[in-house]
N, C-alpha and C positions, 0 to 999 in steps of 0.2 A: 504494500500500500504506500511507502514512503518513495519508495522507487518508479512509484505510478504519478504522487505530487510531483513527485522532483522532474519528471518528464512533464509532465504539464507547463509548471513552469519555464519549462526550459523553452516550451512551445510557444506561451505568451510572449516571452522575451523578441523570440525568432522576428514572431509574428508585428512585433515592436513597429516596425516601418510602415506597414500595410492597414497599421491602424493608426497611426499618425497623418498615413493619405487620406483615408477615410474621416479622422477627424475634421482635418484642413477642409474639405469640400465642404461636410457637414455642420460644421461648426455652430450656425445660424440655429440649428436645431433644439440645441440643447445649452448653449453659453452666449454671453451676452459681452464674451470679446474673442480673437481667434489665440487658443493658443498655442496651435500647432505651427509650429516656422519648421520650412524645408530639411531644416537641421534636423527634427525631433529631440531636442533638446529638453522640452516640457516632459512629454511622453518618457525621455530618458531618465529624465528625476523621480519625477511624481511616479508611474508605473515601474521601471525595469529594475533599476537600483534598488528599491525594497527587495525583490525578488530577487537578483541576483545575491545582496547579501543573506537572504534566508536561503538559496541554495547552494552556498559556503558555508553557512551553518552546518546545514544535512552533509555536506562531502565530508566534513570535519569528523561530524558524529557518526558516519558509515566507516570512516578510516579508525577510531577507535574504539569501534564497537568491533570491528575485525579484528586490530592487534589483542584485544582480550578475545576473541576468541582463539586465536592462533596461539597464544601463548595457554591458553585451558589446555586447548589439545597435544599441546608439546608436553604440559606436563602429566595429561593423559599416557600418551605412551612412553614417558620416560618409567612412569610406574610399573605402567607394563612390562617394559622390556627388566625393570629391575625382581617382579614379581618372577617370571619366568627365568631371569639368573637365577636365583632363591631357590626357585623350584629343581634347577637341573642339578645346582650345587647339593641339595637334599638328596639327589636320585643318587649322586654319584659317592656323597657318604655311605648309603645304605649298600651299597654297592662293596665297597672294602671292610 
């Protein structure tokens, strides 16, 4: 689900220019001054920039939600590997 925001947003952003066109024409409609300029400059602020910092947030918090898990599983199987030393070291006691 977070992977599904974070592509969303990334869609709004894309999509940034194309609604800035659509602003600029429309404008009349809904504001009572234009404020899309050829730049999208407005659009850049007010729209993209929140979102772009909120999907640096999410990249931030997917990369250290992965180093903890990579680091669980590392020491999953160091246990592992040290349970099964344990274990062959026992076999090979019983052994002599």
């Amino acid at each position: 689900l977070r992977f599904v925001f974070l592509v969303l947003i990334s869609v709004v952003v894309k999509s940034a220019e194309y609604l800035n066109q659509y602003g600029a024409a429309n404008w009349e409609h809904f504001a009572t001054q234009n404020y899309f300029d050829h730049r999208g400059v407005f659009l850049g602020i007010m729209l993209c920039a929140p979102l772009l910092l909120n999907c640096f947030v999410m990249l931030i918090s997917f990369v250290r939600e992965a180093s903890g898990l990579l680091v669980d599983v590392k020491k999953m199987e160091l246990d592992q590997k040290r349970r099964k030393e344990a274990k062959s070291s026992k076999a090979k006691e019983k052994k002599q």
